[in-house]
C-alpha angles and dihedrals in degrees: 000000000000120000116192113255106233118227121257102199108102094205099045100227115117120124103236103041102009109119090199091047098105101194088039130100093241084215117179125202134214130197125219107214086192096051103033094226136120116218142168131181124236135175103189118221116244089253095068093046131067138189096035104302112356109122111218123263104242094061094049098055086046094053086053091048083054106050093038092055 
């Protein structure tokens, strides 16, 4: 079962998982004891994404970062 990962800024601010950080995802990540694994969901907006549908790389390097910390 997933149980939702608190956040542990303080001043909820970070870009990825900081719900007053107005230009930010505001992800939130989970952890599955049964499964030993960290996730989180994203559906990325048009303007962080080119060519049609590839998100940019940056972001996707950030959302990695995120859920491997």
């Amino acid at each position: 079962m997933k149980k939702e990962i608190p956040s542990l800024f303080a001043d909820n601010d970070c870009f990825f998982c900081g719900r007053d950080n107005q230009a930010g995802l505001k992800l939130n990540f989970y952890w599955d004891e049964e499964r030993g694994e960290a996730s989180t969901e994203y559906v990325p907006p048009r303007h962080f994404s080119g060519h049609g549908s590839i998100l940019h790389g940056g972001i996707q390097m950030g959302l990695l970062d995120e859920i491997m910390g």
